[in-house]
C-alpha positions as CSV (number, residue, x, y, z in Angstrom):
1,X,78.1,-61.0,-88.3
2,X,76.1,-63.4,-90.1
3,X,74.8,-66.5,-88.6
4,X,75.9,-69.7,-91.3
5,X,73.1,-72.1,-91.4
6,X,73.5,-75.3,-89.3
7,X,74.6,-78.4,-91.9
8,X,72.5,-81.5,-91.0
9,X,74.3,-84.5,-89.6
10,X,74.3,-87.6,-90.8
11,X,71.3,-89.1,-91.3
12,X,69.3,-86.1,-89.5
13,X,66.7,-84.8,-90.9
14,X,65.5,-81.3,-90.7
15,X,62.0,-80.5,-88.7
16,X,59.8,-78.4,-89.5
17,X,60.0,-75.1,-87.7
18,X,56.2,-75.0,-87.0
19,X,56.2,-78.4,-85.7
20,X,55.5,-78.7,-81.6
21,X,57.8,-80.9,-79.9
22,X,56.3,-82.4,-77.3
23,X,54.4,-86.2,-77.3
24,X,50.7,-86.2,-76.5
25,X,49.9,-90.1,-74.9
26,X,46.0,-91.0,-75.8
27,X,44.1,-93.0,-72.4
28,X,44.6,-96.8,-72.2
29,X,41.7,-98.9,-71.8
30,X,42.6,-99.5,-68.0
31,X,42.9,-95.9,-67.5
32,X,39.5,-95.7,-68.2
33,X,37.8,-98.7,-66.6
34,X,39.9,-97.7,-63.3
35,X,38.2,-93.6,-64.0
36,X,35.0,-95.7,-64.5
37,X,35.2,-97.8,-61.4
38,X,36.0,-94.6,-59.0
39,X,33.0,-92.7,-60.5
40,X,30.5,-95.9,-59.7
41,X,32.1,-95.8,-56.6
42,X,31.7,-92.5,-55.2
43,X,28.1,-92.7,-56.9
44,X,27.2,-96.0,-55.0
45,X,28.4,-93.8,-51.7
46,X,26.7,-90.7,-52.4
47,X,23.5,-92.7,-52.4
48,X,24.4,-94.9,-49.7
49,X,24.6,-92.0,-47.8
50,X,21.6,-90.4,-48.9
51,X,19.8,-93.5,-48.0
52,X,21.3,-93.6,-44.4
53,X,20.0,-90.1,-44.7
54,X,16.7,-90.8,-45.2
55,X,16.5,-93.4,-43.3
56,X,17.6,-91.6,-39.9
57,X,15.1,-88.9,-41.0
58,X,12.1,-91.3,-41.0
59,X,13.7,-92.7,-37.7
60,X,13.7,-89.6,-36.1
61,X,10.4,-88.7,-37.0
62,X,9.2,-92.2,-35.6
63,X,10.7,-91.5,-32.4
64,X,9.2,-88.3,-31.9
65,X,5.4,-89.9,-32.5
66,X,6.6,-92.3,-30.2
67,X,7.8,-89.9,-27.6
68,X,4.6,-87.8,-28.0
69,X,2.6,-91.1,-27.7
70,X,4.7,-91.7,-24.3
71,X,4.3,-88.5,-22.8
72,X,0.3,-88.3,-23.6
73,X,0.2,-91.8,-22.0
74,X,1.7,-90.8,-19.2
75,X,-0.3,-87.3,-18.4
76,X,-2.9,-89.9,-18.5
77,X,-1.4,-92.3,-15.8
78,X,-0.5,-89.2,-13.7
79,X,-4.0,-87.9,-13.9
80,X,-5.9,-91.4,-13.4
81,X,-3.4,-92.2,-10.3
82,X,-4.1,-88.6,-8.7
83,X,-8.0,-89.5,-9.0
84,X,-7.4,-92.7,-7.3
85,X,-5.5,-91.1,-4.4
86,X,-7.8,-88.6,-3.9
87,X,-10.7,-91.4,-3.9
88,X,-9.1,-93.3,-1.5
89,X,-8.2,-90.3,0.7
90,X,-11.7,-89.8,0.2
91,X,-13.2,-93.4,1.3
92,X,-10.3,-93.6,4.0
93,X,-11.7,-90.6,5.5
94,X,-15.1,-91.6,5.5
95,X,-14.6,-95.1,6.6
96,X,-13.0,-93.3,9.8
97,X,-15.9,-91.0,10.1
98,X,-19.0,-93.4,9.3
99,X,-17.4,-97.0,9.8
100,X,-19.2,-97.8,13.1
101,X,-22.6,-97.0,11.4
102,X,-23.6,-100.2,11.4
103,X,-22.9,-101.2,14.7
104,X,-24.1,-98.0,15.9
105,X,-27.8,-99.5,14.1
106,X,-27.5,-103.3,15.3
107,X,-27.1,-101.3,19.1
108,X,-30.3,-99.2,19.0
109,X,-32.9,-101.7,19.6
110,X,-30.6,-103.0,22.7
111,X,-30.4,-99.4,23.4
112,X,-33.9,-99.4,23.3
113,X,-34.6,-102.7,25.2
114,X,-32.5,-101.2,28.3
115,X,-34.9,-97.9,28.4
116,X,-37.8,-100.1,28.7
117,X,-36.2,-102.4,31.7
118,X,-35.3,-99.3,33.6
119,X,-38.7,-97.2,33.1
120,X,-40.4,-100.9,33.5
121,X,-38.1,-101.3,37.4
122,X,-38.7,-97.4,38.1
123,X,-42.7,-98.0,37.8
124,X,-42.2,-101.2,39.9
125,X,-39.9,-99.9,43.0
126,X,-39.3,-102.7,45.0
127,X,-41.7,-104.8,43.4
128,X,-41.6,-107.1,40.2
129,X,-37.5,-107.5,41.0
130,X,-37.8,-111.0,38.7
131,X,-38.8,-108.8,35.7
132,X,-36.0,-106.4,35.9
133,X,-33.5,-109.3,35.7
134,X,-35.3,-110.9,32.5
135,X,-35.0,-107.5,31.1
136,X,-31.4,-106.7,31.7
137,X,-30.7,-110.7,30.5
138,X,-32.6,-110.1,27.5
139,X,-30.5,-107.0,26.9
140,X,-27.2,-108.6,27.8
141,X,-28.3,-111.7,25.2
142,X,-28.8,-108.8,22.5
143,X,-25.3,-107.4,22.8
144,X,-23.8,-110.9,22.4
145,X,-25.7,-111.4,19.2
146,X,-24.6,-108.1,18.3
147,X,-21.1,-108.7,19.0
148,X,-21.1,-111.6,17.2
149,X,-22.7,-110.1,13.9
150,X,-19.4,-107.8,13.8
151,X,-16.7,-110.3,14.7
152,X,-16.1,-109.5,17.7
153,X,-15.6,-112.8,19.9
154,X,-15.3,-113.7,24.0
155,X,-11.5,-114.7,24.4
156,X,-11.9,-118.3,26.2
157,X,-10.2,-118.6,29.3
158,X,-11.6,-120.7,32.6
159,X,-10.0,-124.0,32.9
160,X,-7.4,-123.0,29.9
161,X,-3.8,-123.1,30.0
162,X,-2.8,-119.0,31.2
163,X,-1.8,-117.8,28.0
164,X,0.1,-113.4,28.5
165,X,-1.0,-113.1,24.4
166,X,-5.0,-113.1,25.8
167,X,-5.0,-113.6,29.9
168,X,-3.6,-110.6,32.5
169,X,-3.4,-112.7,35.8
170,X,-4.5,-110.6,38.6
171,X,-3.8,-113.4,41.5
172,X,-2.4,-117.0,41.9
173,X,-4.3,-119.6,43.9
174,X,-3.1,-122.9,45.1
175,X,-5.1,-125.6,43.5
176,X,-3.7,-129.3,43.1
177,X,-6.7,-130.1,41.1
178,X,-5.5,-128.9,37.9
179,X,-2.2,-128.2,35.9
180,X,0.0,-125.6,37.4
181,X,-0.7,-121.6,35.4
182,X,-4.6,-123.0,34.8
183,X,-7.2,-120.0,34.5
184,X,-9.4,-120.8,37.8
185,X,-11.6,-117.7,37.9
186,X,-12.3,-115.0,35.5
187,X,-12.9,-111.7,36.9
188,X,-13.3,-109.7,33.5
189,X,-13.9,-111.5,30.1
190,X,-12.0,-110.7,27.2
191,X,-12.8,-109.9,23.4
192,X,-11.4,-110.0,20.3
193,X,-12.4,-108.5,17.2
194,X,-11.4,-111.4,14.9
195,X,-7.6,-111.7,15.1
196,X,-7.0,-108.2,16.9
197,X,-7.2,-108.1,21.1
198,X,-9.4,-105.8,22.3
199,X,-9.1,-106.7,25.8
200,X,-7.2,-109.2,27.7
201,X,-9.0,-111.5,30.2
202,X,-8.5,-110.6,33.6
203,X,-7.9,-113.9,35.5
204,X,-6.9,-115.8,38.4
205,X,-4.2,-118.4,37.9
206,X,-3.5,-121.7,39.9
207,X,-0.4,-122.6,41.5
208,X,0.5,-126.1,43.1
209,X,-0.2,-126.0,47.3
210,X,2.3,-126.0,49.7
211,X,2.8,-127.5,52.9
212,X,-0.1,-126.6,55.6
213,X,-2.0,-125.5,53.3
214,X,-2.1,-121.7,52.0
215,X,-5.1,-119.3,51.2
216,X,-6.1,-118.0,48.0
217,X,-4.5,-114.5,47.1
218,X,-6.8,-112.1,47.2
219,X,-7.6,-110.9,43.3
220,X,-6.2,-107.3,42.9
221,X,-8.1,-103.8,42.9
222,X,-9.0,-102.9,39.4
């Protein structure tokens, strides 16, 4: 059966049979500015973030000079503050060893002095008794001086107020003729070296009288 040909309508025109049938739309001028705009801005944050890059890179290679800088600096403290202990250490131990050199020196010619009196006393048995007692004052006179060169001083303490920080009272004795807890009598001076006690003062200590009168205390045994 044959196909009859299809009769235009009116005012329809026939197409072509090769003719495509769909509508091809060319790119507004905003199309392209917006394309434009995304490529510039994807470009501006590609190299924003190569920047940021770069500049953590340099960053991190600061830090590690910086860090290698640190740690030679302190190898360098450890080492220097190991020498100094081991100094002092050192110094410490020979200050404990050797410290009394000195005084052991400024001693010697007392030391000396005190031979002399003795051999001078044993060569003059019973005799020249006067000479023996210059010698041993002349050696007693050299210790004070020598005392005195290293700081080391008598603690006062006759006719002072009894004081327990420098005075160890070995008896009380009534006397009205000074203040009550008055150092009366020494029996053993005391020394200081500088602000450090070396030995306390033994001393007797007053205490008013009573009635009848009363004795002196006899000062203890040492």
């Amino acid at each position: 059966m044959s196909r009859k040909p299809r009769t235009p309508r009116n005012g329809e025109e026939d197409k072509p049979a090769d003719e495509p049938t769909g509508t091809t739309i060319a790119p507004s001028d905003e199309l392209e500015a917006a394309l434009a705009e995304a490529v510039a801005s994807v470009e501006e944050r590609q190299a924003t973030a190569a920047a940021e890059e770069g500049a953590e890179a340099e960053e991190s290679g600061a830090s590690s000079e910086e860090a290698a800088a640190l740690k030679d600096q302190l190898l360098r403290l450890h080492a220097d503050f190991d020498n100094l202990r081991r100094r002092t250490l050192r110094e410490k131990d020979e200050a404990f060893r050797y410290g009394h050199e000195n005084l052991v020196k400024d001693l010697l010619p007392t030391v000396d002095n005190l031979e002399r009196a003795v051999d001078h006393a044993r060569q003059n048995e019973g005799g020249d008794i006067e000479g023996l007692l210059q010698g041993v004052e002349l050696v007693l006179r050299e210790l004070q001086e020598v005392f005195s060169r290293h700081g080391v001083e008598e603690i006062e303490a006759e006719g002072k107020t009894f004081d327990p920080a420098f005075h160890e009272a070995m008896a009380q004795a009534p006397d009205d003729s000074v203040p009550a807890n008055t150092v009366v009598q020494v029996f053993q001076r005391g020394y200081q070296l500088r602000d450090h006690l070396i030995r306390p003062a033994r001393v007797v200590v007053s205490k008013p009288s009573e009635e009848g009168g009363a004795k002196s205390e006899e000062p203890a045994a040492e």
